[in-house]
N, C-alpha and C positions, 0 to 999 in steps of 0.2 A: 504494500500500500504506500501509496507515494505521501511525505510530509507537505506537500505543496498542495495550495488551495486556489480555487480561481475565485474572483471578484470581477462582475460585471459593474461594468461605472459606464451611466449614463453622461457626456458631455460636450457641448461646443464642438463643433466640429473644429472650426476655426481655433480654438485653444488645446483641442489636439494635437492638431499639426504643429503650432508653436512649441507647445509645451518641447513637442518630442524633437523639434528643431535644437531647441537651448539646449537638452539633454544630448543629442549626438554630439552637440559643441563641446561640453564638459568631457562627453567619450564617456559615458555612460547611459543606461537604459532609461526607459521613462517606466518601465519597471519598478528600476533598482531607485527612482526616485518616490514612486507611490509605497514602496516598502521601507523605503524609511521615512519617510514622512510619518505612515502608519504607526513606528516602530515610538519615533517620539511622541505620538499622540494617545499610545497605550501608555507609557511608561511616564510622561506627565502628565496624563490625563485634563489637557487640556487643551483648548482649540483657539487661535485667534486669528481673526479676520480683520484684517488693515484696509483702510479706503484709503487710496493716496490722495495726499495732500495736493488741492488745483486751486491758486489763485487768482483771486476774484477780477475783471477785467482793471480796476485800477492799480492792482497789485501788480499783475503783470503786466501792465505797460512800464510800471516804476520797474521791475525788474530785469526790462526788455535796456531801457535807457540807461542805467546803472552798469549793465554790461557793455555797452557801449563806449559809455565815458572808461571803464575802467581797461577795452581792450584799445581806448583810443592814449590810454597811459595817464588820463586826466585822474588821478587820484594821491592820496596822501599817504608816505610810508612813514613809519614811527621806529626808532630805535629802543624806545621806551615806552613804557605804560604811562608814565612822569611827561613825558613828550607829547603824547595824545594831550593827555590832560590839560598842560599849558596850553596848547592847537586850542583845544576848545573854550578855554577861559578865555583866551584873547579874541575869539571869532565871537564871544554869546555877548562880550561887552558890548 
């Protein structure tokens, strides 16, 4: 009698094919990834579901501009945390 169990799992077509994309890329199964995933989710018995984080459209235009300025070199480097500090006492006067 064989120790192996089969598990049918309904999903996404589309997150199939990814899922099992990333997993050749590692050079590993998408198997060997649902087994261990399983393996940590017996042994801490716990599950958690992350929503990534998408900023709000004013956010990410500030964030869109900020990279710009900072890949344009428009930014301020600090030797010190004492340094910052000064910077900013002298800019809030």
């Amino acid at each position: 009698m064989s120790k192996q169990a089969v598990i049918n799992l309904k999903t996404d077509s589309e997150l199939k094919v990814k899922a099992a994309q990333t997993a050749e890329k590692l050079g590993v199964s998408l198997s060997a990834v649902l087994n261990n995933e399983l393996r940590r989710f017996a042994t801490e018995q716990t599950v958690s579901f992350e929503i990534p984080e998408v900023p709000n459209t004013a956010t990410a235009k500030r964030l869109a501009q900020s990279q710009k300025e900072r890949d344009a070199g428009d930014y301020h480097r600090f030797d010190s945390n004492e340094a910052a500090l000064d910077y900013l006492a002298n800019v809030l006067k």
